[in-house]
ROZAMAR-154542 format. One line per 2 residues: number of its first residue (from 1); for each residue y negated, x, z negated of C-alpha. Coordinates in Angstrom, 2 decimals. Example, Ala and Ser with C-alpha at 12.3 -4.5 7.8 and 13.67 -1.06 7.14 Angstrom:
# residues 2
1 = 4.50:12.30:-7.80 | 1.06:13.67:-7.14
//
This chain:
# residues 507
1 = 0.00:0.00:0.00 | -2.68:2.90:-0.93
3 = -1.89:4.82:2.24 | -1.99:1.46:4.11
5 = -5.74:0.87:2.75 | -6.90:3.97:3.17
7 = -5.44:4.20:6.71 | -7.57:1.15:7.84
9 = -10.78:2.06:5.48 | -10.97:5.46:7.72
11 = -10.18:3.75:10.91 | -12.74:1.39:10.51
13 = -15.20:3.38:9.59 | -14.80:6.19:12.09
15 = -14.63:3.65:14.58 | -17.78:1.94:13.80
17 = -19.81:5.04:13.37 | -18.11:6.18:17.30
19 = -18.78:2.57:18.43 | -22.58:2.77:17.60
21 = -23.13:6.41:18.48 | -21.59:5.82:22.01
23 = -24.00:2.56:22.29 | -26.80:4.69:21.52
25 = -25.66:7.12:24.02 | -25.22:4.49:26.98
27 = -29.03:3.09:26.05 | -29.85:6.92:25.98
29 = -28.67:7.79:29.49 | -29.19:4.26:31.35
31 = -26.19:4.25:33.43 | -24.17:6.33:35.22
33 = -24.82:9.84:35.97 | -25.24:11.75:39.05
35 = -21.79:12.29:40.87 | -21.12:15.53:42.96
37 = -20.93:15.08:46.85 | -17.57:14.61:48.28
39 = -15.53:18.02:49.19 | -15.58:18.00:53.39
41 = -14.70:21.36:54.45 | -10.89:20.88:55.02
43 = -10.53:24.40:53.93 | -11.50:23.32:50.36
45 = -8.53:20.22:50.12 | -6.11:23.05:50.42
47 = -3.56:24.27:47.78 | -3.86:28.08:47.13
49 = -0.38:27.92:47.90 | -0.81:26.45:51.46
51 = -3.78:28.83:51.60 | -1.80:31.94:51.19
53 = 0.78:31.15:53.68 | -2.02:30.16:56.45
55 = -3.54:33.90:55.70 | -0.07:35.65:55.80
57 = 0.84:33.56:59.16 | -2.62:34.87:60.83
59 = -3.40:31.48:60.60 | -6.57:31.61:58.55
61 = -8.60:34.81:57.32 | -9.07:35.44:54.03
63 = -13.02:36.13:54.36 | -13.49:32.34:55.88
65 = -11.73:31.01:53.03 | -13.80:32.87:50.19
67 = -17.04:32.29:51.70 | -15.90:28.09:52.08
69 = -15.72:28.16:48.32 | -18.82:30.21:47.65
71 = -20.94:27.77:50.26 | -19.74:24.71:47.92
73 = -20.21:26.45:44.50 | -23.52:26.82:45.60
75 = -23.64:23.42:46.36 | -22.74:21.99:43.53
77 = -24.04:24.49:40.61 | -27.25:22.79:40.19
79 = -25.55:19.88:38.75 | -22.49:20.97:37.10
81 = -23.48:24.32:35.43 | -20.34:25.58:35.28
83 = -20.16:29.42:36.18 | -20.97:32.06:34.50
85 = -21.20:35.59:35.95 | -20.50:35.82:39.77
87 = -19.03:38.31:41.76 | -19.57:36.87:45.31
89 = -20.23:40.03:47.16 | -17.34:41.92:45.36
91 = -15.66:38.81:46.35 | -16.28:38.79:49.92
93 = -15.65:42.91:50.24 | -12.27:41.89:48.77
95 = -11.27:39.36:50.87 | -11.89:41.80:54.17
97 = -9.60:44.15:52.01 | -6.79:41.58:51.69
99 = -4.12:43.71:52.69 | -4.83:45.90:50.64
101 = -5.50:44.10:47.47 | -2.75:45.12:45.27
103 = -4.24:48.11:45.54 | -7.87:47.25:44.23
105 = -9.59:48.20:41.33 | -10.70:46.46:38.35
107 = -13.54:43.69:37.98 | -15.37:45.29:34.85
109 = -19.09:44.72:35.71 | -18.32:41.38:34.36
111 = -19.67:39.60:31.29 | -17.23:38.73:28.20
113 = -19.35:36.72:26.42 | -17.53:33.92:24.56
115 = -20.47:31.71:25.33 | -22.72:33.47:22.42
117 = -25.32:35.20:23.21 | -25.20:37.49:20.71
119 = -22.29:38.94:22.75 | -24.39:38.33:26.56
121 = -24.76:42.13:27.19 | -20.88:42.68:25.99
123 = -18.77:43.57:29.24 | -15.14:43.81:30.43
125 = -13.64:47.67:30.72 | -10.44:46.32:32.59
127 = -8.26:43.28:33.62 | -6.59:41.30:30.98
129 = -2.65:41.42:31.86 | -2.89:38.04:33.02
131 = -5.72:38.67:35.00 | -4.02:41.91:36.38
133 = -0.67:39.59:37.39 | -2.90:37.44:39.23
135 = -4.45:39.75:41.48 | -1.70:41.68:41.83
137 = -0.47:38.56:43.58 | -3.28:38.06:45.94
139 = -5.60:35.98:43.99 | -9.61:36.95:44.79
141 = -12.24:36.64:41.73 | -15.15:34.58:42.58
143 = -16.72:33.89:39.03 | -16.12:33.97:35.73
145 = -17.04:30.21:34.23 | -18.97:28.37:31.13
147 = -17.24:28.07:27.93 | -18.44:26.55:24.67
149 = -19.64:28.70:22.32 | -16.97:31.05:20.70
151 = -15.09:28.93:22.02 | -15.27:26.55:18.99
153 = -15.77:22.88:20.77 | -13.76:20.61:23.20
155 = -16.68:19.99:25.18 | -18.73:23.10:26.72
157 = -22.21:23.70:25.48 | -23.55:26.97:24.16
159 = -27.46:28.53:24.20 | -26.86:31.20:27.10
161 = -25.83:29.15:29.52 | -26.18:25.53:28.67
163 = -24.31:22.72:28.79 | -21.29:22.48:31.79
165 = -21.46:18.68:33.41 | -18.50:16.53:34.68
167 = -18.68:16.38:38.39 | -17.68:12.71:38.57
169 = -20.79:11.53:35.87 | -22.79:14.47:35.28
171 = -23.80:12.34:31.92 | -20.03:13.09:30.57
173 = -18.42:16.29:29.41 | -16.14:18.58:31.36
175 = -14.39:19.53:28.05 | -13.34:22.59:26.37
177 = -12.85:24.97:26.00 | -12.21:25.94:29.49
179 = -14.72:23.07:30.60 | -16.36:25.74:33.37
181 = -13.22:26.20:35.25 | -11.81:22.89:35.31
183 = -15.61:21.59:36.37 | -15.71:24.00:39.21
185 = -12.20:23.53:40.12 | -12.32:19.28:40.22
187 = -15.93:19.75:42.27 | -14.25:21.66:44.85
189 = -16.04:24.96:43.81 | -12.36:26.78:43.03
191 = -8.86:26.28:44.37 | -7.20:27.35:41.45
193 = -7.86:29.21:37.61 | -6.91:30.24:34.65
195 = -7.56:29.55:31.01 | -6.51:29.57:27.38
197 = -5.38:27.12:24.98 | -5.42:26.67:21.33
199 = -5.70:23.13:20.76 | -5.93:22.04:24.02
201 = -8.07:23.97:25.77 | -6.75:23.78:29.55
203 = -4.95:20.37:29.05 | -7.85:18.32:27.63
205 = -10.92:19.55:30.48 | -7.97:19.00:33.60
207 = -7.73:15.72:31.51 | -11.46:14.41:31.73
209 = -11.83:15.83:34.96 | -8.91:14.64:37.06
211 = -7.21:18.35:38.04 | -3.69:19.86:36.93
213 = -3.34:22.11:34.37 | -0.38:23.59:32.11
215 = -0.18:25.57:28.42 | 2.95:27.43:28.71
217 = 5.70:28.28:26.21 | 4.43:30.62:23.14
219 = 4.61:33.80:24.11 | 5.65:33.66:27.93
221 = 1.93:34.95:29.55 | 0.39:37.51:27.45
223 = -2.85:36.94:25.71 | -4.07:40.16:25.63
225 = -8.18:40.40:26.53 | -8.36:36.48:25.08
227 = -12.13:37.83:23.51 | -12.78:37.47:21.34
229 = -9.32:36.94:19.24 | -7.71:40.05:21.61
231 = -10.30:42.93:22.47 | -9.01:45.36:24.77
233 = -11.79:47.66:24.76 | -10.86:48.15:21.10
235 = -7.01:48.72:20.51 | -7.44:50.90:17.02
237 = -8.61:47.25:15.68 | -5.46:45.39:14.17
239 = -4.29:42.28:16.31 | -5.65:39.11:15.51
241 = -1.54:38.38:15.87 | -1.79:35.39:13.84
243 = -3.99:33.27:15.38 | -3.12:34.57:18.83
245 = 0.45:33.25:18.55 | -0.97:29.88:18.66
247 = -3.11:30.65:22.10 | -1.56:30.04:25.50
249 = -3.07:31.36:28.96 | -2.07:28.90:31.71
251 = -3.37:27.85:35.19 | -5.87:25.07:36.56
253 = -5.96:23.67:39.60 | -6.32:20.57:42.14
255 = -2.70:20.84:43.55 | 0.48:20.63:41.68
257 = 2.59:22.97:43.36 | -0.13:25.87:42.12
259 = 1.01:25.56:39.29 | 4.30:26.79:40.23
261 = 2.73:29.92:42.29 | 0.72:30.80:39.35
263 = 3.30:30.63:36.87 | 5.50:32.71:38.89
265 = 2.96:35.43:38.73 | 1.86:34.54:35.23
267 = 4.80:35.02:33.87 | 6.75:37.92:36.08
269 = 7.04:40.68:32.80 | 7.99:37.44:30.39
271 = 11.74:38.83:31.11 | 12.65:34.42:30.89
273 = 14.22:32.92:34.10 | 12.04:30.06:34.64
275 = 14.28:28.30:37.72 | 10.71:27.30:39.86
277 = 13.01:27.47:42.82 | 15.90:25.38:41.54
279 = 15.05:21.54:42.84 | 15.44:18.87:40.21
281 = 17.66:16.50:40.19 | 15.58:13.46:38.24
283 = 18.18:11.40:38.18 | 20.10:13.40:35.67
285 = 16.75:13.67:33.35 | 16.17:11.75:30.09
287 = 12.80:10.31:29.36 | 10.85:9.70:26.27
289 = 7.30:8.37:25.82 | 5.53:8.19:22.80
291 = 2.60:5.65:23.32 | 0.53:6.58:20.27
293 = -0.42:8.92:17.43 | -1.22:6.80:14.61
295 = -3.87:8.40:12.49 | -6.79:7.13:10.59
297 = -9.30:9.84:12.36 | -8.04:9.41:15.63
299 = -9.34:6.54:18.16 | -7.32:4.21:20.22
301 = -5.56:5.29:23.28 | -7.89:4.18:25.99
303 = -5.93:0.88:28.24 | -5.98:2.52:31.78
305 = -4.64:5.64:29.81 | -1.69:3.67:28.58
307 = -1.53:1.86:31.43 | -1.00:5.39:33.41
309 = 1.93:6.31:30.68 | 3.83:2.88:31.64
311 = 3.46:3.55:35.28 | 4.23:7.14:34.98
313 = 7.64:5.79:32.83 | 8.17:2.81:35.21
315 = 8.08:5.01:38.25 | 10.91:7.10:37.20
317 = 12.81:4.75:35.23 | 12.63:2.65:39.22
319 = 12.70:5.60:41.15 | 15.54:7.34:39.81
321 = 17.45:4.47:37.66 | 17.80:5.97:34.46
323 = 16.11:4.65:31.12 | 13.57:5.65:29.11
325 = 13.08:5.81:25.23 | 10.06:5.20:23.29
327 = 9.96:7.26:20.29 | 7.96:6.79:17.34
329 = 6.51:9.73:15.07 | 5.57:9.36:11.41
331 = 5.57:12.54:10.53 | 2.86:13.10:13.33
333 = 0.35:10.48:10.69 | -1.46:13.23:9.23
335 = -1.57:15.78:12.68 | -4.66:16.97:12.43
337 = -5.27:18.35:9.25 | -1.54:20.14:9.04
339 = -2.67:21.51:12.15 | -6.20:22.68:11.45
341 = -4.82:24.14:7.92 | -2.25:25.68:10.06
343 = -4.57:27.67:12.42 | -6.55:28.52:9.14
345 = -3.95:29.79:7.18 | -3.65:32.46:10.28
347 = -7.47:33.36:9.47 | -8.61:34.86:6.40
349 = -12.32:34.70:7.60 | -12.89:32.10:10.50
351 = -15.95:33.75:11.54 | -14.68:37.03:11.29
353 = -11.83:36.14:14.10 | -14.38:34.25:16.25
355 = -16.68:36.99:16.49 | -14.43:39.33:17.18
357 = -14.83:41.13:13.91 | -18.47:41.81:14.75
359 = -20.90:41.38:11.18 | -23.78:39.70:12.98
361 = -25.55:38.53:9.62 | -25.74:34.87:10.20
363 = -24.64:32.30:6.84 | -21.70:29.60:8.06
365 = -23.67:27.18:5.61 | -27.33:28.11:5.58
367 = -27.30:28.00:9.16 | -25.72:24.85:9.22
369 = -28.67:23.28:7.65 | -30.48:25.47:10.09
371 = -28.96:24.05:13.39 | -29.81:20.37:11.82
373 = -33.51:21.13:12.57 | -32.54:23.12:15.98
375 = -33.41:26.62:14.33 | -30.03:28.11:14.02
377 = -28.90:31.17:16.22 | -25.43:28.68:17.19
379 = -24.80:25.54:18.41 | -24.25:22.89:16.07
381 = -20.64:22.08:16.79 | -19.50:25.66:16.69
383 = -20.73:25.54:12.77 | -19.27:22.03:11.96
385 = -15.95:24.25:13.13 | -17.25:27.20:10.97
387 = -17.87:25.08:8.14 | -14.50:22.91:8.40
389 = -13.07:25.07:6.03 | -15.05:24.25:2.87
391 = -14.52:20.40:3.28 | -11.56:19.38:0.84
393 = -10.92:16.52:3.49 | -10.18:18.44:6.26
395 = -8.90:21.83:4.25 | -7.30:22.78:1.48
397 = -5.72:25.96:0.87 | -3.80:24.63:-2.33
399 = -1.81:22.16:0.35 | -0.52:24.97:2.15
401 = 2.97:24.63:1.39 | 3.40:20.89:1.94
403 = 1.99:21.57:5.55 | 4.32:24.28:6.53
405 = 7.07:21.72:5.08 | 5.60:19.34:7.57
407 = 5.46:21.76:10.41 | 9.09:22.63:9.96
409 = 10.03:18.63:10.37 | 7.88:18.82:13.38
411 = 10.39:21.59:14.58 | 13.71:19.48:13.43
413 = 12.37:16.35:15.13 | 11.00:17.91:18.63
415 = 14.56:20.12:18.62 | 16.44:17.17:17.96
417 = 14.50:14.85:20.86 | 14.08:17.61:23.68
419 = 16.93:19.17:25.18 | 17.22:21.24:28.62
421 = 16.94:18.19:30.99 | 14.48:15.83:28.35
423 = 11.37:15.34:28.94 | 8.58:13.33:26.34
425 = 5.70:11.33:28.13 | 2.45:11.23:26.36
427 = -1.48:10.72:26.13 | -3.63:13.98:26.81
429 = -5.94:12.19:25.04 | -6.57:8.74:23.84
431 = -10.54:9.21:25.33 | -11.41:9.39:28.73
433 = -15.11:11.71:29.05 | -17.28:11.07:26.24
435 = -20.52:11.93:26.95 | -21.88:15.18:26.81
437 = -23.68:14.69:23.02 | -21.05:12.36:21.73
439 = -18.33:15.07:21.97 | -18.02:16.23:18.55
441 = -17.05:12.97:17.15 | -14.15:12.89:19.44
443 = -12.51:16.15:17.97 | -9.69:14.44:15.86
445 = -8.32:12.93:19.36 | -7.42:17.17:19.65
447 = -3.66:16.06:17.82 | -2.74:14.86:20.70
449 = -2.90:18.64:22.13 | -3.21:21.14:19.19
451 = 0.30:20.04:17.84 | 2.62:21.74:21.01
453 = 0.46:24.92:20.70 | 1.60:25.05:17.03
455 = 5.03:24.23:17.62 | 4.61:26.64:20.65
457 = 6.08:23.91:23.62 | 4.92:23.94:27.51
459 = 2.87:20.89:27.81 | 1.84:20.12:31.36
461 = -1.16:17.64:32.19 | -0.78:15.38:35.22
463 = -3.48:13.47:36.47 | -3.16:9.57:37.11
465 = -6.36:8.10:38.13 | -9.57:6.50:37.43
467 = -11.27:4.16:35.09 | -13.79:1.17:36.80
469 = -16.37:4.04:36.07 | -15.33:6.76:38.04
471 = -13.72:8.34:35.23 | -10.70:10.50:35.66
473 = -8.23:10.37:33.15 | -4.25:11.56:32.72
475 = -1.09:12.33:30.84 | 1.07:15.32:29.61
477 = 4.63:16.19:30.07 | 6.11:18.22:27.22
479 = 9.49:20.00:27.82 | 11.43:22.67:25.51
481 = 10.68:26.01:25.06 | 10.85:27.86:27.90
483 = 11.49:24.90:29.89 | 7.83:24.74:31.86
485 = 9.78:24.54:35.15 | 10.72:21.24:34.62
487 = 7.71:19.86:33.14 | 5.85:21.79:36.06
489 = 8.36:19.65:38.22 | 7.80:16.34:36.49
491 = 3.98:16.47:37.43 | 4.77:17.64:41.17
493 = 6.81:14.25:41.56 | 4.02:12.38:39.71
495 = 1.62:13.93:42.10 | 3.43:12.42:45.37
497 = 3.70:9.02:43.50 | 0.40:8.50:42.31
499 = -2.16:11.25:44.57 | -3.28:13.35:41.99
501 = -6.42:14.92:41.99 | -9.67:13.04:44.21
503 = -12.84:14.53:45.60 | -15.64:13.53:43.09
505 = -18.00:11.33:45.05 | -14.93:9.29:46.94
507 = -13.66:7.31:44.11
//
């Protein structure tokens, strides 16, 4: 009874104080926002995979192709805000090297600036591994993109370079924290590119803006150069191991069948046979779906979202005549705080590991009260994440042990439900874009995410269409560990049944 009451007293009252804050938002902004022009080069509604083969064939040079996607990142910049440092020219001399790109040096004139400026003039000395694996492969670097500030938000905002927009309402965010990428990538501006996840950084931006994306098994793609948790520029500093473990690097992209190309290169030194070349055979695969997280802090899956999860179920349940099972998770009630004291437990100082170890003599709570009145040297979200370890509510140390207990059920239960050929159906998110400045009130949705990066499972988002707004919105497979070829597999079929990603400005 007194978990029932307080269930529904913190359900009501986070919904009402969302409910308001997103009316005042839609009176703020007066409609919709501006959309991005439709992509029309046919080079640009390519796959990178399709891409590549056209360039080895003759069929296409590589120089034509870079220069398409500069033209239309110039084209759609002004409204997005999504890159960061460019590289065009480097870009271009690369692409008239293609054959002999394996061969090419490193891209260290770039910025690594975790979005703080504090850090702006802070530059790369040499590919991160998973970096290195890509252009080792052929891929060509065109720009680094936006990110929130130290990473610490699901939307992307931070002082040096402003606030990334969602190409299909430039009112809404592009998410976070790899918000940049995914808003270049659904605009057209980028065929394919990487990013990291710790709570659902690559999954929830491909979510609000209609493109693929995948976090990989724990420990398959190496993390290494992830600034600022893994500085490679300073190896005598001990790893931030901890925190890292619970940090994937996976691929973005429009097409589906990138993701397989990427992974392939992604995850070439993992020494795990991933099977991308083995075709699945659906009907032998078991389906679950779990419709909802039930949590007082976390809002109401969205109706064309679990609409998309029925269809996604029905189609393979019709296509391929097996059943599916709904599960229901309990244990999953109190997600996000057994997560968040999870990640903290792996930090001894939060702002330490966010700043790389860098002392740069700012006060977590005096310049909270700063950034109240605009005066603070960080963005107010990444200090209500600073500060989320002093509220009792959200954090307590003391609790430690009855959250690892909780974790380990996590581990019996997913075990138990996912085997080699299972896959569970599920809500990226229960929100479609929120608006840019209504963001941080949708962090507790994050559960839906952040739990498979602590439990370390591949988690693929698929996209499934749009809301009567314009709004793109998705779901995620989740396989075993080390089974990302199959959930990689389950979003290619999706893809054929229900057209994936769609040019902003054609919806």
């Amino acid at each position: 009874m007194k978990k029932t009451f307080w269930y529904w007293f913190f359900r009501i009252l986070v919904g009402t104080t969302r409910f308001l804050w997103h009316c005042v938002l839609s009176f703020k902004y007066g409609g919709k926002g501006k959309v991005v022009s439709p992509v029309t080069n046919p080079l640009l509604l390519k796959s990178a995979t399709k891409l590549a083969q056209e360039i080895r064939e003759g069929k296409l040079k590589s120089e034509e192709v870079v220069q398409a996607y500069i033209d239309r990142i110039l084209e759609v910049e002004p409204l997005i805000n999504a890159t960061g440092d460019r590289c065009f020219e480097d870009a271009m001399k690369k692409a008239r090297e293609v054959d002999d790109l394996i061969a090419s040096g490193n891209y260290s004139s770039l910025r690594c600036t975790a979005g703080y400026k504090a850090f702006e003039n802070v530059t790369a000395t040499r590919d991160a591994p998973a970096i290195a694996m890509m252009k080792r492969a052929g891929a060509i670097l065109i720009t680094s993109t936006n990110i929130p500030e130290l990473l610490a938000n699901i939307g992307t905002v931070n002082k040096l370079h402003g606030t990334t927009c969602n190409p299909y309402n430039t009112n809404r965010t592009s998410g976070g924290s790899s918000g940049g990428e995914s808003a270049l990538i659904a605009a057209g501006g980028s065929v394919l590119g990487i990013g990291n996840d710790m709570a659902g950084s690559v999954r929830i931006p491909a979510h609000f803006t209609g493109i693929f994306s995948h976090k990989p098994t724990r420990g398959l793609i190496p993390n290494e150069g992830c600034f600022p948790f893994e500085k490679l520029e300073e190896p005598s500093k001990p790893s931030n191991s901890e925190i890292s473990k619970h940090v994937s690097t996976g691929p973005m992209c429009r097409y589906a069948e990138d993701l397989i190309i990427s992974m392939k290169s992604l995850s070439s030194t993992s020494g795990v046979t991933l099977n991308f070349h083995e075709k699945v055979d659906f009907r032998k695969m078991k389906v679950c779906y779990l419709k909802e997280i039930r949590s007082p802090m976390v809002p109401p899956v969205h109706k064309d979202i679990a609409n998309a999860l029925k269809k996604a179920v029905s189609y393979f349940e019709n296509r391929y005549n097996i059943t599916a099972e709904e599960v229901r998770m309990p244990s999953l009630y109190d997600a996000n705080r057994c997560v968040l004291n999870i990640l903290f437990q792996c930090m001894t100082n939060v702002k330490e590991i966010f700043l790389g170890g860098e002392d740069l003599g700012f006060s977590e709570k005096i310049d909270f009260l700063k950034a109240l009145i605009g005066k603070s040297v960080l963005c107010f979200s990444t200090l209500v994440f600073f500060n989320l370890s002093y509220f009792p509510l959200w954090y307590n140390k003391d609790r430690a042990p009855y959250y690892q207990k909780m974790l380990r059920k996590w581990i019996t239960e997913f075990d138990k439900l996912l085997d080699e050929n299972t896959v569970l159906l599920m809500p990226t998110s229960p929100l479609v874009a929120p608006y840019n400045s209504e963001v941080i009130l949708a962090f507790p949705s994050t559960c839906y995410t952040s739990i498979f990066n602590v439990l370390g499972l591949p988690a693929t988002h698929c996209p499934m269409g749009f809301t009567k707004q314009g709004l793109p919105y998705g779901i995620q497979i989740v396989g075993r560990a080390n089974n990302d070829a199959l959930t990689i597999a389950c979003a290619v079929e999706l893809e054929r049944a229900f057209g994936g990603w769609k040019s902003p400005g054609e919806i």
